[in-house]
C-alpha positions as CSV (number, residue, x, y, z in Angstrom):
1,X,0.0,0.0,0.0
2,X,1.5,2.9,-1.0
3,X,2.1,5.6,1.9
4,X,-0.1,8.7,1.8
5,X,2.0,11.9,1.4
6,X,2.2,14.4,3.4
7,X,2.2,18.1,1.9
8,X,4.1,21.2,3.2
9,X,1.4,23.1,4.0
10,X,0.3,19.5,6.4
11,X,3.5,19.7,7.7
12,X,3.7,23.6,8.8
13,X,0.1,23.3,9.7
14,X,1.7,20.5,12.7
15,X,4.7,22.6,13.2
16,X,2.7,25.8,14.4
17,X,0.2,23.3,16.3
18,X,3.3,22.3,18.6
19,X,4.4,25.9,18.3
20,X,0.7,27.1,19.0
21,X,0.8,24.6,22.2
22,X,3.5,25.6,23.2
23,X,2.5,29.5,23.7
24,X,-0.3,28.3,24.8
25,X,1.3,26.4,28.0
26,X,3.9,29.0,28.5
27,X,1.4,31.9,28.3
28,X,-0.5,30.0,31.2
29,X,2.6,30.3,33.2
30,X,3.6,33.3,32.7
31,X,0.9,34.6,33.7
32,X,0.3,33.0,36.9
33,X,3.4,34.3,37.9
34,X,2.7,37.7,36.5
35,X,-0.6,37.5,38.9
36,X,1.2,36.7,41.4
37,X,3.6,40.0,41.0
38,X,1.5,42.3,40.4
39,X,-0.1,41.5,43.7
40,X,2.9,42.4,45.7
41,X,4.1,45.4,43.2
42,X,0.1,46.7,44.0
43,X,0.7,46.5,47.8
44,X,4.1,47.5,47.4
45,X,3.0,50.5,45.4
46,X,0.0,51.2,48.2
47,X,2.8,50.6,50.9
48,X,5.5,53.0,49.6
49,X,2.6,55.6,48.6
50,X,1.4,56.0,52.1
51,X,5.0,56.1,54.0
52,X,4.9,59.1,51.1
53,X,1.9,60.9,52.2
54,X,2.6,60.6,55.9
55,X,5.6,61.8,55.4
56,X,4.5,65.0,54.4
57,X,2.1,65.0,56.6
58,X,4.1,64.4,59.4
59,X,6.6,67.4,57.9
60,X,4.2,69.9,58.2
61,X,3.9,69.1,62.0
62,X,7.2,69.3,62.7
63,X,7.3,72.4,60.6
64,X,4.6,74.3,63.0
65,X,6.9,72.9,66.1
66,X,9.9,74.0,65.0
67,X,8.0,77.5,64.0
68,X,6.4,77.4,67.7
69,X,10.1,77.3,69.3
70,X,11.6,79.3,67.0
71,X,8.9,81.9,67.9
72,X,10.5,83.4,71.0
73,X,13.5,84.2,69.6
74,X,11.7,87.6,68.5
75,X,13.6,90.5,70.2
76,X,10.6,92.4,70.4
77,X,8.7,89.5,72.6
78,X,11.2,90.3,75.8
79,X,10.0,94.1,75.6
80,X,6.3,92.7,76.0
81,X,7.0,90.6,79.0
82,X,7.7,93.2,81.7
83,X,5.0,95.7,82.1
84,X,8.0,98.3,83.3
85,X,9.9,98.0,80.4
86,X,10.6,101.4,79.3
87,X,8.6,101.3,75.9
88,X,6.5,104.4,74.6
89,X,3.4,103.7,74.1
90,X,4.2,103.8,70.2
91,X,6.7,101.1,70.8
92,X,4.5,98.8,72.6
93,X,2.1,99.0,70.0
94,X,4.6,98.3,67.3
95,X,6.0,95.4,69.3
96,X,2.5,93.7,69.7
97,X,1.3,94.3,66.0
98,X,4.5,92.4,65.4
99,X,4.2,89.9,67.7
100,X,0.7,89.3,65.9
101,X,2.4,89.8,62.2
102,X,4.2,87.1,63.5
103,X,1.6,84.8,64.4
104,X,-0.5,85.4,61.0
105,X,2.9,84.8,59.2
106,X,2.9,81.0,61.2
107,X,-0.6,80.5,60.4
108,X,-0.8,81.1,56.6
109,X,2.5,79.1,56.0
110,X,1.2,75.8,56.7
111,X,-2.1,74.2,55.4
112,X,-2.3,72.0,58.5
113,X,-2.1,75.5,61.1
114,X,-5.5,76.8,62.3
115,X,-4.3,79.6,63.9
116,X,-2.2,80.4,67.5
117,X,-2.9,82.4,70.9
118,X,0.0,84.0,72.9
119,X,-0.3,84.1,76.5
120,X,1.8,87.0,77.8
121,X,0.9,87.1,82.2
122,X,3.3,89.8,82.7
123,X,1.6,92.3,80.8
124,X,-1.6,90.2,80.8
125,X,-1.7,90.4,77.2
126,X,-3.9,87.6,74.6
127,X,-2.7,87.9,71.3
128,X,-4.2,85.7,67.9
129,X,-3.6,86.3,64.5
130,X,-6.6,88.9,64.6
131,X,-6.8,90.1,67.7
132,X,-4.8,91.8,70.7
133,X,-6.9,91.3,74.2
134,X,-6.1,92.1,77.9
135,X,-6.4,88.2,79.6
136,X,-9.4,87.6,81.8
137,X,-10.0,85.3,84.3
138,X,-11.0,82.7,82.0
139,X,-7.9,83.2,79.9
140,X,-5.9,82.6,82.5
141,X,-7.8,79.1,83.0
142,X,-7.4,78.5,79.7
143,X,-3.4,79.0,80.3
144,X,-3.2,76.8,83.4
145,X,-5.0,74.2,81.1
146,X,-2.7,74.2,78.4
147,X,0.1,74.6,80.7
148,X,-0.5,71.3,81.8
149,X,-0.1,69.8,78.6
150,X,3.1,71.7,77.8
151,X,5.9,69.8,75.8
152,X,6.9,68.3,72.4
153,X,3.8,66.1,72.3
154,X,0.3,67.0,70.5
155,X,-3.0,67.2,72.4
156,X,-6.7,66.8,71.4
157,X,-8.9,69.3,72.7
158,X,-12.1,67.5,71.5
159,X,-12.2,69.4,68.3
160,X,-8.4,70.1,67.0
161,X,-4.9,69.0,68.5
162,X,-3.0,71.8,69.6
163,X,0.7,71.6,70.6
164,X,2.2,74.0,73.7
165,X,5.2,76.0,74.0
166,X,6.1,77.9,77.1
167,X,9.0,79.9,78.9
168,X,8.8,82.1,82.0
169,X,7.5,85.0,80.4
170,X,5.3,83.4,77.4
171,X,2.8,80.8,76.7
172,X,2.2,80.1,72.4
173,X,-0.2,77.3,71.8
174,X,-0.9,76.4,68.0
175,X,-4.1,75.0,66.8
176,X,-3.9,71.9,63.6
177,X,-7.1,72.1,62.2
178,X,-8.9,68.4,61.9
179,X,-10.8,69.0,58.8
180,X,-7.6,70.5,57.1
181,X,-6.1,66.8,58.0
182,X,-9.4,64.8,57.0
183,X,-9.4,66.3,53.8
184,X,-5.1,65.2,53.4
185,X,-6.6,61.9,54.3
186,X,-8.6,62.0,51.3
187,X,-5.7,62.4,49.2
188,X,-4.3,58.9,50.6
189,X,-7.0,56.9,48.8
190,X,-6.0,54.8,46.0
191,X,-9.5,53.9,45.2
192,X,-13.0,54.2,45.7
193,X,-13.3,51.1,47.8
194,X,-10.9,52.2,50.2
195,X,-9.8,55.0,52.6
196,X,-7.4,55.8,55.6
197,X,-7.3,56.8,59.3
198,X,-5.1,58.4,61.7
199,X,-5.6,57.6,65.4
200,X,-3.9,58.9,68.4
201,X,-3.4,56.4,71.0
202,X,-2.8,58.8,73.8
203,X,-6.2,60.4,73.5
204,X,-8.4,57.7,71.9
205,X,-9.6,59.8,69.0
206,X,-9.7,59.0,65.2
207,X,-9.5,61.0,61.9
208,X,-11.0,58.9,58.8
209,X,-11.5,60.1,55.4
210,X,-15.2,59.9,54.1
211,X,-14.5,57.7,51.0
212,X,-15.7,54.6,52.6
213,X,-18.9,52.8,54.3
214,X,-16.2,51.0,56.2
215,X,-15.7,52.8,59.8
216,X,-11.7,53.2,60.6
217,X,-12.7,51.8,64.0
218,X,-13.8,48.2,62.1
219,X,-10.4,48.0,60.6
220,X,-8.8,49.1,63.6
221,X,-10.1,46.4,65.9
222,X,-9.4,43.2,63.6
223,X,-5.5,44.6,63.2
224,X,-2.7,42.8,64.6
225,X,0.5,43.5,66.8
226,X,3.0,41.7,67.4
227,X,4.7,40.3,71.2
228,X,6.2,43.6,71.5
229,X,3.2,45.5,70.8
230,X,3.4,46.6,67.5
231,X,1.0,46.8,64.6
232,X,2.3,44.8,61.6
233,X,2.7,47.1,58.7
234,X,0.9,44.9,56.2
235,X,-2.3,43.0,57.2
236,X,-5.3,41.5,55.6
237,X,-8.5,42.1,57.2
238,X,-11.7,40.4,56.7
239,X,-14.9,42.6,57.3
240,X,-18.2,40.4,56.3
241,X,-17.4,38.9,53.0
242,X,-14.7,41.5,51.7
243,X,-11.1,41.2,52.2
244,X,-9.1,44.2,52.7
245,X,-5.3,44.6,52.5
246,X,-4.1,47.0,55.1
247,X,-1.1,49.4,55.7
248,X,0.2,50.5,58.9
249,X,2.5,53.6,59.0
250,X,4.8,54.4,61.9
251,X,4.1,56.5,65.1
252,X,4.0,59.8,64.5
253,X,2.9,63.0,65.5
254,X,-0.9,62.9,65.2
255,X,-0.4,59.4,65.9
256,X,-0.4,55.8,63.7
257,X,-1.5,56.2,59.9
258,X,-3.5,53.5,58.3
259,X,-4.4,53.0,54.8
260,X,-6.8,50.1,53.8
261,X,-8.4,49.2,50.6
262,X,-10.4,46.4,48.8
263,X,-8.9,43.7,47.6
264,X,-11.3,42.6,45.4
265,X,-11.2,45.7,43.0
266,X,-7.4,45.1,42.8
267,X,-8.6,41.4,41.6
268,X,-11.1,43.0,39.1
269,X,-8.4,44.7,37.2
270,X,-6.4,41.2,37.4
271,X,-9.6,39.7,35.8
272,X,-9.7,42.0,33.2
273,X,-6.5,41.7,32.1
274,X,-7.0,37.6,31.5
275,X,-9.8,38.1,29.4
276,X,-7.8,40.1,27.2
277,X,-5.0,37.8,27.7
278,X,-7.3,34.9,26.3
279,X,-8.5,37.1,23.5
280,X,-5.1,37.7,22.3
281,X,-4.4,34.0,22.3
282,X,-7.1,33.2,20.6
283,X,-6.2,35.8,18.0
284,X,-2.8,34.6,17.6
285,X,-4.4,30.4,16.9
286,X,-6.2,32.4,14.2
287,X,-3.6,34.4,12.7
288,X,-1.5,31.1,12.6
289,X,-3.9,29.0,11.2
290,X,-4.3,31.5,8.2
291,X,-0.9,32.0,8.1
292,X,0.2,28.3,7.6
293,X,-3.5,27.8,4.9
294,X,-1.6,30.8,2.7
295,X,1.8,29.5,3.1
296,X,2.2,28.3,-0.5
297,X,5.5,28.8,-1.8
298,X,9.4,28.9,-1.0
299,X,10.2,32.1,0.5
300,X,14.2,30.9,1.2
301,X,15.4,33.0,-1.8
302,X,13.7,36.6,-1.5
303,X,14.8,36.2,2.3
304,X,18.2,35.7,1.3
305,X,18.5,38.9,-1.5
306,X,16.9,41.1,1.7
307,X,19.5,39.9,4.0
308,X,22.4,40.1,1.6
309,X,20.6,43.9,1.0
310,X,21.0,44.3,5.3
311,X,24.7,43.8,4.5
312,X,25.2,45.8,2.2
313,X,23.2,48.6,4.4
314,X,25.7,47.2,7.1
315,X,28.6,48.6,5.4
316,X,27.5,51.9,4.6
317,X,25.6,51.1,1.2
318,X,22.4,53.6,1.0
319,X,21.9,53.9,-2.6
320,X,21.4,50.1,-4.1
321,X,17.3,49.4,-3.9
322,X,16.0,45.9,-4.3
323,X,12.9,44.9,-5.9
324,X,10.1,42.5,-5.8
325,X,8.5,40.5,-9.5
326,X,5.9,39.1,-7.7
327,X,2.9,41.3,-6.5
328,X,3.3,39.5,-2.4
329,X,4.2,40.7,1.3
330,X,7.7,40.6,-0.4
331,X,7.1,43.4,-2.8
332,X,6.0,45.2,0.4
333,X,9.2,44.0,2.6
334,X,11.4,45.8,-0.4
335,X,9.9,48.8,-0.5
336,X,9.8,49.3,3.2
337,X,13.5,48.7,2.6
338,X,13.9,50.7,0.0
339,X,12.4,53.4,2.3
340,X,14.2,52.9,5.1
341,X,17.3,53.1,3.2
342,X,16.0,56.7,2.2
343,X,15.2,57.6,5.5
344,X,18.2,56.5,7.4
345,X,20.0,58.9,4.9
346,X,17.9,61.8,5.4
347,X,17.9,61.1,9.4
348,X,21.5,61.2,9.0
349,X,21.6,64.7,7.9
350,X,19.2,66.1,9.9
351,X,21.0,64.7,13.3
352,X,22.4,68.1,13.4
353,X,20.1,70.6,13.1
354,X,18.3,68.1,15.7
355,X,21.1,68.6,18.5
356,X,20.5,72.3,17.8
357,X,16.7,72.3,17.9
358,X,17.0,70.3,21.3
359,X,19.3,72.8,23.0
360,X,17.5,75.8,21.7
361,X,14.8,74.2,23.8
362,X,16.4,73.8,26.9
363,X,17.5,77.6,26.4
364,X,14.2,78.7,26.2
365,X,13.0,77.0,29.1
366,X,14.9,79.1,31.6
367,X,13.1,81.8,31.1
368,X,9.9,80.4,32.2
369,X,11.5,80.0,35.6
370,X,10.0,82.6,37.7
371,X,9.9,81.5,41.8
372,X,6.5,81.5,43.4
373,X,8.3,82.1,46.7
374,X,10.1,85.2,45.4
375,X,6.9,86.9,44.1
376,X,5.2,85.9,47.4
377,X,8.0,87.8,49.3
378,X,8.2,90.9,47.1
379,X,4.5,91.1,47.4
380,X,4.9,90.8,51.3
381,X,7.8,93.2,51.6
382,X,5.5,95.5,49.9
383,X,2.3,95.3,51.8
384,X,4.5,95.7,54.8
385,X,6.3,98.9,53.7
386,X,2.4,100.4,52.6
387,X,1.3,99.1,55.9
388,X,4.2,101.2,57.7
389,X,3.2,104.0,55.6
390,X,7.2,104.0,54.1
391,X,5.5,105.3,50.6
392,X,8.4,106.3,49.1
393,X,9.9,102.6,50.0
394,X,7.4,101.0,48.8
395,X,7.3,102.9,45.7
396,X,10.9,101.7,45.0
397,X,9.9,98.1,45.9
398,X,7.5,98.2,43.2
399,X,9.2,100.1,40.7
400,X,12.1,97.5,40.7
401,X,9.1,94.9,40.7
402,X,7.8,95.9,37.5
403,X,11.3,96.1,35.4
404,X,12.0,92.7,37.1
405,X,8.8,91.1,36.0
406,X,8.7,93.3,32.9
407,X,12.1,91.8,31.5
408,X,11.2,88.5,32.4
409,X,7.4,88.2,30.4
410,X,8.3,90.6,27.8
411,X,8.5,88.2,24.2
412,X,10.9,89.4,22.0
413,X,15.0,88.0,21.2
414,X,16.5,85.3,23.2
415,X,19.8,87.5,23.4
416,X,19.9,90.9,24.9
417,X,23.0,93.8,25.7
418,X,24.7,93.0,28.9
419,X,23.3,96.5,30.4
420,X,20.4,95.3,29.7
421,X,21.0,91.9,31.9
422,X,23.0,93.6,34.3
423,X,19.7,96.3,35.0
424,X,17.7,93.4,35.5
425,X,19.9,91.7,37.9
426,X,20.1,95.4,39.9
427,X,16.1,95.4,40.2
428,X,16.3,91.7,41.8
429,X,19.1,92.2,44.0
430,X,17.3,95.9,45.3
431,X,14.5,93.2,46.2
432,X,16.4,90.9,47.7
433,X,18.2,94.0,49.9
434,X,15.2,95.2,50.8
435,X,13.8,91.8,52.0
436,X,17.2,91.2,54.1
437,X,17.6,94.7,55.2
438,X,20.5,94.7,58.3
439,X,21.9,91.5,56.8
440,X,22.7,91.8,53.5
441,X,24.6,94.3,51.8
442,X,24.5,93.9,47.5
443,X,27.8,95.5,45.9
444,X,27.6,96.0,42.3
445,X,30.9,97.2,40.3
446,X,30.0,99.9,37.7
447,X,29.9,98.2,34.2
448,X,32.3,99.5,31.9
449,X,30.9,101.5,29.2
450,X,33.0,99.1,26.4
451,X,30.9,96.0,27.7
452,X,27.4,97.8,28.2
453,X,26.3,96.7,24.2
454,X,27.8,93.3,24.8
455,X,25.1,91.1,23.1
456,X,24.7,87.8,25.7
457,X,21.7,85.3,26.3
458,X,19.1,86.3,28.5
459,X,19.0,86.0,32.3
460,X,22.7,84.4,32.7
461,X,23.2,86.8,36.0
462,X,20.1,87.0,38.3
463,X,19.7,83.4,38.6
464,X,23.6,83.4,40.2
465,X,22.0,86.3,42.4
466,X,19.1,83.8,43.3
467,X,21.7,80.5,44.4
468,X,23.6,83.1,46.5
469,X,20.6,84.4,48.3
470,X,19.4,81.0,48.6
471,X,22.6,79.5,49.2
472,X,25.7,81.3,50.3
473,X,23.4,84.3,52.6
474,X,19.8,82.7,53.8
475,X,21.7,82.0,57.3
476,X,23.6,85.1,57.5
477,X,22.3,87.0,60.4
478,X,24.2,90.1,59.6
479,X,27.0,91.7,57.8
480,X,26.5,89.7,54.7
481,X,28.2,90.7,51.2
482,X,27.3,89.9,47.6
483,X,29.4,91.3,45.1
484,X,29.3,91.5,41.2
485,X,32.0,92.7,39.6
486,X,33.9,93.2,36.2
487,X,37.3,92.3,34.5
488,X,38.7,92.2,30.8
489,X,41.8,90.4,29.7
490,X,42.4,90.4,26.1
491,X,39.3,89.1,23.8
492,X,37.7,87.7,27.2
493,X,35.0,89.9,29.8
494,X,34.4,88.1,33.1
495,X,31.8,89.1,35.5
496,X,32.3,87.8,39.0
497,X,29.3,86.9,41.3
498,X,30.9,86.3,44.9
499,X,29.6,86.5,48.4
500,X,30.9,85.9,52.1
501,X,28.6,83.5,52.7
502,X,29.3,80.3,55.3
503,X,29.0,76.4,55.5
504,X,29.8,75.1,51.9
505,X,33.4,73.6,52.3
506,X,36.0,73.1,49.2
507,X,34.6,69.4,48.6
508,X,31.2,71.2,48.0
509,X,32.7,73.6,45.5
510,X,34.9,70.7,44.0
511,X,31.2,68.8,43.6
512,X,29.8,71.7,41.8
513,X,32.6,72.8,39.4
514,X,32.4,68.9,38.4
515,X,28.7,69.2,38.0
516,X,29.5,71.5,35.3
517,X,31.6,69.5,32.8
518,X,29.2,66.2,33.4
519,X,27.8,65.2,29.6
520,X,24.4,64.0,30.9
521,X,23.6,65.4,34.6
522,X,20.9,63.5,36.2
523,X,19.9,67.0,37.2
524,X,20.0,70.2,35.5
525,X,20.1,72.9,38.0
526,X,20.3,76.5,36.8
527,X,23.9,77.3,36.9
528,X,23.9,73.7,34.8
529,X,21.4,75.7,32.0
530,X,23.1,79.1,32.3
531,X,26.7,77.3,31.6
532,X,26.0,75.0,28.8
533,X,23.8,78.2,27.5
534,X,27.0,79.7,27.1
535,X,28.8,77.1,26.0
536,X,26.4,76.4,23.3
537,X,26.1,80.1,22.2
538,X,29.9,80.8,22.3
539,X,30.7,77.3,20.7
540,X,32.4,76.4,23.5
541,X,34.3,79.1,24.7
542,X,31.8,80.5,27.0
543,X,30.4,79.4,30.4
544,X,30.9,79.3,34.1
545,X,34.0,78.9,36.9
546,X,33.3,78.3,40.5
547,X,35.7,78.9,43.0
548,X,36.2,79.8,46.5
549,X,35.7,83.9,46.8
550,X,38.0,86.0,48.4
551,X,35.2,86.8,51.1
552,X,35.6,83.6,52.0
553,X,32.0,82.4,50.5
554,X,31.4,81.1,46.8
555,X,32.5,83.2,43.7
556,X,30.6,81.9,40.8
557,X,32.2,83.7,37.4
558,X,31.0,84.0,34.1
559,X,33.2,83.9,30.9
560,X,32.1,85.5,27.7
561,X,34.3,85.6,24.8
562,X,34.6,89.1,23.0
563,X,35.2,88.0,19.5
564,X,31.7,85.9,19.3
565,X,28.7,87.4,17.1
């Protein structure tokens, strides 16, 4: 009996089948163990997200205690605590409109703060954020209370907790508003099925956001500690027929964080994604199957002409096309060759003007940069000068607030004549004086008449201005010194931006002069933009130098080459 033969298209047809199996059974694998992963990356992720949260949670506490202590270091306070202290009555109002200045200032800065009371029983004074009282009888209750509860340690006074700070003279109690916190905790949820709690042990009370039906007290009660006492960080709890997966934080301030959600809408997503995973299986069975029923013909030798084409390519070959007789997915292979033959050429010359494009970008982007916290404090400096009737100060402030502001909206060329810049940088620094009046003192060199139409990128000098204020002089209580100044030697103009500020050591200014001259910096700070601004502009003879200043601070110098257009 002669044996049936077997064609080609039978035999691929039993070659994918294996193949098709084979996908099929590894697939199944793979994706039990991918299950099983994204389980734990999920409660990783819902882990790792809450330590995130609390942590700024628990920074804006510490923030109001540290502002609490740091609150009697006001010179004027010491005046207020004797009632014999040889004040005018002027002065004693100006030192307790202060005193509440002060206490506004620590209540707007944090979202958390509700607002503060001073206790002064010296001069029996009772000062808030809006009002200045003498203290009554029940006042002075209301001190011995607090007084009790004096320390490091928050409080709950059945509506907010409240921390208390006291000397022999004072008594400053700050208020943390509990719907300011509920509505943080609301922020923690990943999902609609779940939610979070703080409670604090010490006073048996409980903060839960409202995205739940399920109370924080529930969870609370089925969690587990271990023999020292502790809550596990990650637990599963089972409330009626739902399972939830729960995440203990540390103790802080306001006490232990908890976050808790469903597990069964993290399953749900799981679920969806095995349907689709079936789906595409089943799409790829079909796809084979009409692959192998179309599979007619020998495809060995237009495979071979396209590979020996991918050598040629190889070798630098952009010009020799192949083509195609046959009207098949061959004749569309080619031409997609041919193409990308075409296209690699043309990507090769436009790599250039690419690079270019990309650092024009980065260019343009610094001038965007405009600091919230510096328009904050111009505006403040302002209000206060109005508010102490210094008109003709405050008509300065806002003079030098309009060119600053002016220069940086304004549209027009990326490149500007260094008296332009250097203007600019003199309307920020008189800001920055102003706002660190006693402390500060700004020195600028007169710019020599030769440099003034220098033509240089925009904003290369008050950003240096910024990092020094920010830097070198925030902790400088007094007799700081910023100085720009200006040298030529030969076909190069330097301008110098040095200060007398204290605490960065040599290794710091070692770290930041590498910084510089790093290819790819995993960040690019400002003096990283303004320096390879330069560089790019002056082709490589521009940029910055940091050194150690001869005031003993950070001199930060900018080189600009006289011969570049």
């Amino acid at each position: 009996m002669k044996k049936k033969r077997k064609s080609l298209q039978q035999k691929l047809a039993i070659i994918f089948t294996f193949i098709i199996l084979f996908i099929v059974a590894f697939s199944l694998f793979l994706y039990k163990n991918a299950t099983d992963t994204i389980r734990e990356e999920t409660y990783e992720k819902m882990s790792v997200q809450a330590e995130y949260y609390q942590k700024i949670l628990e920074m804006e506490v510490s923030n109001g205690l540290t502002q609490q202590l740091e609150f009697f270091n006001n010179r004027r306070l010491v005046f207020l605590a004797k009632p014999n202290s040889g004040l005018s009555i002027y002065e004693e109002r100006e030192s307790v409109l202060d005193v509440r200045e002060r206490i506004w200032i620590i209540t707007e800065s944090n979202s958390l703060i509700q607002g503060g009371i001073l206790y002064i029983p010296g001069t029996e004074y009772r000062i808030t954020s809006a009002s200045i009282n003498r203290m009554t009888q029940s006042d002075l209750d209301d001190m011995e209370y607090y007084l009790q509860t004096a320390g490091e340690e928050l409080h709950f006074d059945g509506e907010n907790f409240y921390s208390v700070r006291n000397n022999m003279n004072f008594v400053f109690i700050i208020f943390y508003s509990s719907r300011q916190i509920v509505e943080n905790l609301s922020l923690f949820n990943v999902s609609a099925n779940g939610g979070s709690f703080i409670y604090h042990v010490d006073s048996d009370v409980m903060l839960e956001s409202n995205s739940s039906e399920v109370t924080g007290r529930m969870i609370l009660e089925q969690l587990v500690r271990d023999e020292q006492g502790v809550y596990e960080r990650v637990q599963r709890v089972r409330l009626g027929n739902d399972n939830y997966l729960v995440f203990v934080g540390e103790q802080g301030k306001l006490g232990i964080f908890v976050q808790y959600i469903e597990e069964a809408s993290l399953m749900e997503k799981l679920n969806v994604f095995w349907r689709y995973a079936i789906l595409v299986l089943l799409l790829i069975i079909v796809m084979s199957v009409v692959f192998v029923l179309y599979t007619r013909r020998v495809i060995h030798d237009p495979l071979n002409i396209l590979v020996q084409a991918f050598g040629k390519l190889k070798e630098g070959n952009f010009k020799e096309h192949i083509y195609h007789n046959n009207q098949d997915e061959f004749t569309y292979l080619y031409q997609s060759f041919n193409d990308m033959e075409d296209r690699l050429s043309q990507l090769i010359d436009e790599v250039y003007v690419q690079k270019n494009l990309a650092q024009y970008a980065q260019m343009k982007q610094l001038q965007a940069q405009i600091n919230p916290h510096f328009l904050y404090n111009s505006f403040f400096l302002l209000r206060r000068r109005i508010k102490r009737q210094d008109y003709e100060g405050a008509e300065e402030i806002a003079s030098h607030m309009g060119d600053y502001f002016k220069y940086l909206t304004r549209d027009g060329s990326d490149f500007i004549s260094l008296k332009q810049e250097i203007e600019h940088a003199k309307s920020y620094a008189a800001i920055q004086q102003a706002r660190f009046a006693g402390r500060v003192r700004v020195e600028f060199e007169q710019l020599p008449p030769e440099a003034e139409n220098i033509i240089v990128p925009r904003l290369i000098v008050q950003p240096l201005l910024e990092n020094a204020f920010g830097h070198g002089l925030e902790d400088k209580v007094s007799d700081g010194i910023l100085r720009v100044g200006f040298q030529r030697e030969e076909n190069l103009f330097f301008i110098c931006v040095e200060d007398n500020g204290e605490g960065i050591g040599d290794e710091v200014i070692a770290d930041m002069r590498e910084s510089l001259e790093e290819a790819n910096p995993d960040e690019i700070t400002g003096m990283i933009n303004i320096h390879r601004r330069l560089n790019t502009c002056f082709h490589g003879n521009g940029g910055l130098w940091i050194a150690r200043s001869s005031l003993n601070g950070v001199a930060i110098t900018i080189r600009i080459p006289l011969e570049e257009e």
